[in-house]
N, C-alpha and C positions, 0 to 999 in steps of 0.2 A: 742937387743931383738926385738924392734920395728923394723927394717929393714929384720930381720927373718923373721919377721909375715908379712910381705907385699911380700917378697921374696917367701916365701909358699903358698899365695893367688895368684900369680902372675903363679906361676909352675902350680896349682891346675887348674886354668880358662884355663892356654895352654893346658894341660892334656884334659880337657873337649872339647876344641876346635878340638885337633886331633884325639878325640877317634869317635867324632859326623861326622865329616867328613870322617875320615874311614869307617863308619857305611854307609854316604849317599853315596858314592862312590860303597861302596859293592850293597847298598838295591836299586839304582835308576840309578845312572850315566852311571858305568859299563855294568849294563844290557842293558841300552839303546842307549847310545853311543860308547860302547867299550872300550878297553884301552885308545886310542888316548884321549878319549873325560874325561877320568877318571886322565890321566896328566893332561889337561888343566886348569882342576876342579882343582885340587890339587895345581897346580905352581899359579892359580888367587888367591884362597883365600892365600897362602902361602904368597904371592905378599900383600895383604892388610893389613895381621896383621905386616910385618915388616912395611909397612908405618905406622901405626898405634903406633907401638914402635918405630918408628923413632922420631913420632912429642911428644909423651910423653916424650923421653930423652932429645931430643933440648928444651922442654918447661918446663923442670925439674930443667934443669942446671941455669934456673935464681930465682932460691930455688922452694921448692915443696909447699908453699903457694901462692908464686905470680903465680904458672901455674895452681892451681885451674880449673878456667876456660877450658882451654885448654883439662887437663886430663878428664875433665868430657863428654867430646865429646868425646876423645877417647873412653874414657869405654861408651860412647853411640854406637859408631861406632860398639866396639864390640858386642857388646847387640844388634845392630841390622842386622850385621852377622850371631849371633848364637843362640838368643834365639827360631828362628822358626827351627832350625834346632836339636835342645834341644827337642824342642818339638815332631819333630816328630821323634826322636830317644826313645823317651819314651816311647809314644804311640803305633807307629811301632813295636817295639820290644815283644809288646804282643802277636804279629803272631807267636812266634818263642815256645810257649809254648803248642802250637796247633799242633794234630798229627794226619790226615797229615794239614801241614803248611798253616793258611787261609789268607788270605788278607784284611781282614774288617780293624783291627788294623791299617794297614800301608794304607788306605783312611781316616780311621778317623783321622791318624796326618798329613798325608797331608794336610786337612782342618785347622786343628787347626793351624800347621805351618802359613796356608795361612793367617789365620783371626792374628795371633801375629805379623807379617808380614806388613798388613792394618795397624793394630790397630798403630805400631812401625809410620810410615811415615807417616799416618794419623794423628795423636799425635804430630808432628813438625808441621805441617799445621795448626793443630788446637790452637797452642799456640798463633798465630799471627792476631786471629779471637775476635774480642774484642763481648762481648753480652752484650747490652746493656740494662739492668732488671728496669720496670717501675714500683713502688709501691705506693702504697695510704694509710697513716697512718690516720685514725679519731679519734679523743680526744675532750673530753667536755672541758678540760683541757686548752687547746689550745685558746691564746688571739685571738680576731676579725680580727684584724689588722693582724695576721699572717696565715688566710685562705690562702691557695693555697699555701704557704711559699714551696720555694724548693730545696733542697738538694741534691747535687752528691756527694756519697760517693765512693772513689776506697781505694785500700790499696795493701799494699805485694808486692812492684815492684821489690825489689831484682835486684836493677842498675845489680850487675856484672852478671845475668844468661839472661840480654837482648841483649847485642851482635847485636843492631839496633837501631839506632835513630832514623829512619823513623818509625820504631814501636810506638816509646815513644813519637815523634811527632805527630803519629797518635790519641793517646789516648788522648793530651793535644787538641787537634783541637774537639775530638770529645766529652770532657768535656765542654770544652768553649762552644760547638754549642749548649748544650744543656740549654743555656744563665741559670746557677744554681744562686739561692739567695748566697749560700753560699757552699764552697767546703770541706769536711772534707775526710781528709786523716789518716788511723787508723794505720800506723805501719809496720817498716820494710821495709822502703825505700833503706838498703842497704843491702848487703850480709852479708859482713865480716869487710867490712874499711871503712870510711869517703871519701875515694880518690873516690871511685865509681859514688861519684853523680858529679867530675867535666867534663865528659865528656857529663851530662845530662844537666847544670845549664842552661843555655840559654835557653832549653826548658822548662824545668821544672817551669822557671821565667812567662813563659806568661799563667800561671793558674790566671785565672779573674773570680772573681765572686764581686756580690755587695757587700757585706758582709766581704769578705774574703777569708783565703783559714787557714785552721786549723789544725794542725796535731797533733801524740804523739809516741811516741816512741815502737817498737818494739822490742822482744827479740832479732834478731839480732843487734839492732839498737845500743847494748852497746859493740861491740865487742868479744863477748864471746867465739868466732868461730877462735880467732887468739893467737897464741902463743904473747905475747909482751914481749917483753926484760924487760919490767918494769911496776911496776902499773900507771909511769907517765902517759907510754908513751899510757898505753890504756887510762888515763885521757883525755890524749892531743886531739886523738882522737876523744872520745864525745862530748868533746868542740869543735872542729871544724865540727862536724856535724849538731851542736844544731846552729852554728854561719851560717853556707852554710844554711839552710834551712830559718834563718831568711833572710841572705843574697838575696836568692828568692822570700822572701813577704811572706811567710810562720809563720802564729803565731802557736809558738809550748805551746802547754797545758803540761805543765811537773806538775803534780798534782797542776794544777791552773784552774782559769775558770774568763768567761765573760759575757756581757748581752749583746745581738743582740736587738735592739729597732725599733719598730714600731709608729710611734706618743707615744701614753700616753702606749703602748700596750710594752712588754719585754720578750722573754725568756735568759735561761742560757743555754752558752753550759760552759761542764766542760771538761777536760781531765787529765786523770791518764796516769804517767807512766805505765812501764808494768807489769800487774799484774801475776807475775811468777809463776812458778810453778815447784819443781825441774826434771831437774837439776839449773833450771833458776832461779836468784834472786829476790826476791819480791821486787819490784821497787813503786808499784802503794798504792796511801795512798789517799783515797775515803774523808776521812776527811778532811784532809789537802785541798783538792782541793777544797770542795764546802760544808763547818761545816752546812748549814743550809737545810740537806737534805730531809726534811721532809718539808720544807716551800709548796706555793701554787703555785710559778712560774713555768711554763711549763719547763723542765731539758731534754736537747740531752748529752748525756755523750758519749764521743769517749775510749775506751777502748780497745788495742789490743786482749786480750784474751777472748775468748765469756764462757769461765766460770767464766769469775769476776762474770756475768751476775747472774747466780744461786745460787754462793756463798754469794754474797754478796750485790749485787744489789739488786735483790727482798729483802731479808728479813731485810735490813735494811735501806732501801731509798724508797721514791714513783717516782724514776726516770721514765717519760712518755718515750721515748728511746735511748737504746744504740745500738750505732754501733761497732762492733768488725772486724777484719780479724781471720789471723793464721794460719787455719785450709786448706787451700788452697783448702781444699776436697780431699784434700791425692793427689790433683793433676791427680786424677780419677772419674768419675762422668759418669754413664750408668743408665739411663729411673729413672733418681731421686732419682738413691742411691748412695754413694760412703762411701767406708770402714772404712773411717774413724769417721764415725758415732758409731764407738766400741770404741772411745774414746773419741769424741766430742756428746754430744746428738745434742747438735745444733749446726749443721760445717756449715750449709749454707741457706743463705734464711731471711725468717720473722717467727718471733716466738713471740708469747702473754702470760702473764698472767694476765688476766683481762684487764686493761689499760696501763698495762706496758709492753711496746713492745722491741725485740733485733732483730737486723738485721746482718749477718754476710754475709760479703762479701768475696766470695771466691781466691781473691786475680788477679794477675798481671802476677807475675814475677814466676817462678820457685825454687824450692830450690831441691836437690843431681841429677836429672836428668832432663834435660833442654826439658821436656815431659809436654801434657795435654791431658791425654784420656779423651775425653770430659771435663769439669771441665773447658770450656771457660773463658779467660779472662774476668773478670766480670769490668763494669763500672755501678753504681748502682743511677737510679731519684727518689730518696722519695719526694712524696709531701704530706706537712701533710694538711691535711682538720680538720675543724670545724664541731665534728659533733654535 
């Protein structure tokens, strides 16, 4: 059944593919360069989709989990073949209900073509563009001693959708430069497997800060994304993830917490695992990690999900702030909106209530398509002040 339904989406997208290109061959090609020019059109793209099914089968045959990677570029490759050509088959095609026949229709999806076209290759470019977001937190709350106190938060690297180590060496050089008191990392360091981070660990090893470098667990971070043969063996898994990260110098907060010390001066950071939400398991236990949450000590809580933040946070902690990923920002992001705001109220940025502040960091790494329309790589300098 399951190999039907991919065999029928598979027919469906070719269907799609040679109806559109039938379509630009008739409405542009043909008219303008003739037959000659209308075969060549037709044998190039014919020519890319079987490369395109070529590297999907060679990268299939070593099971359709470990080629993940692989197919996800294909089905980019096609999406960037066809969806400006999608478009302007759509659009275009509104000409044809006008009598007699105009042309406005078939300019406006040439546009739009163009702009899905930009936006597609523009969108690879911009994944590799790290932004680095400067913020200033003020709290009464806040010991003497930790005036200026500063903090680089990243999250979301998704090892297997980064396909460069000079990328990941990039962001490690350009965290360190940013000489941080202390490094917290909020989740989803891997895709799918544990194996992901050993092609990173040497980099990943030289994250320095005074303090530390602090992490917690993401919803991928439990495996939940992979078939395993056994519950062992996704056990095995999270222990050897939970084991590479310390391996790194990485102190992981699995609903645990510590005090950072200034002379006589102290705050707590805490971390929960991840606070799930279905289809995902509730992993994060607020209590467990730090019972005295009401005390007076200044509290940074690292939290993957930025709704722990609403649910639970405000109304039953004086947590001063949390930091969350996640929400990637849907991996889109135009003049300071992105869509996913229809499910996250706060997917990104600095958010208040009162003195309780959350920071959501838009993440790193990619997750279903290895894209970032705008929605830059984010590497995030809190410094909190004494106000």
């Amino acid at each position: 059944m399951q190999l039907l339904f991919h065999l029928t989406g598979i027919t469906l997208l070719l269907l799609i593919a040679i109806l559109c290109n039938i379509y630009v061959v008739h409405r542009i090609v043909k008219p303008r360069y003739g037959k000659r020019g209308a075969i060549i059109y037709m044998l190039a793209h014919t020519v890319a989709i079987v490369i395109l099914a070529t590297i999907g089968c060679i990268a299939s045959l070593g099971g359709m989990e470990d080629s993940i990677p692989t197919l996800v570029w294909v089905m980019y490759g096609f999406m960037l073949l066809y969806i400006p050509k999608l478009c302007y088959t759509i659009i275009s095609s509104l000409d044809y209900l006008k009598r007699p026949r105009g042309r406005i229709a078939g300019r406006v999806g040439l546009v739009v073509a163009a702009l899905s076209l930009v936006a597609i290759v523009g969108s690879t470019i911009n994944r590799y563009r790290i932004d680095v977001k400067e913020v200033e937190i003020e709290s009464e709350h806040l010991p003497d001693h930790f005036d200026g106190y500063r903090i680089v938060h990243f999250s979301d690297l998704h090892l297997e959708t980064m396909y460069s180590r000079p990328f990941v060496e990039h962001v490690v050089n350009c965290i360190n430069n940013l000489n941080p008191d202390i490094i917290v990392y909020s989740g989803d360091i891997v895709n799918r497997k544990s194996t992901e981070v050993d092609n990173y660990f040497d980099i990943l090893s030289q994250l320095k800060a005074h303090d530390g470098v602090y992490s917690v667990l993401g919803n991928h971070d439990y495996g939940d994304f992979v078939k395993w043969p056994s519950d062992k063996a996704r056990e095995d898994n999270l222990a050897r993830l939970k084991q590479r990260q310390a391996d790194m110098g990485w102190i992981m907060l699995n609903n645990a917490s510590t005090h950072i010390y200034r002379y006589n001066d102290s705050i707590a950071v805490i971390g929960v695992e991840n606070w799930g939400e279905p289809p995902f398991q509730q992993y994060g236990d607020l209590d467990a990690a730090y019972p005295s949450l009401h005390n007076d000590t200044y509290k940074i809580l690292i939290s993957h999900n930025p709704r722990h933040w609403r649910a639970v946070v405000l109304p039953h902690s004086n947590i001063d702030l949390m930091l969350a990923g996640h929400t990637h920002a849907l991996q889109t992001e135009i003049c300071g909106y992105s869509p996913v705001n229809a499910i996250y109220p706060e997917w990104g940025g600095l958010y208040n209530e009162d003195e309780q502040y959350l920071y959501v960091n838009i993440g790193i790494g990619c997750t279903m398509t290895p894209t970032r329309l705008g929605a830059t790589p984010e590497v995030t300098l809190i410094t909190l002040k004494k106000k």
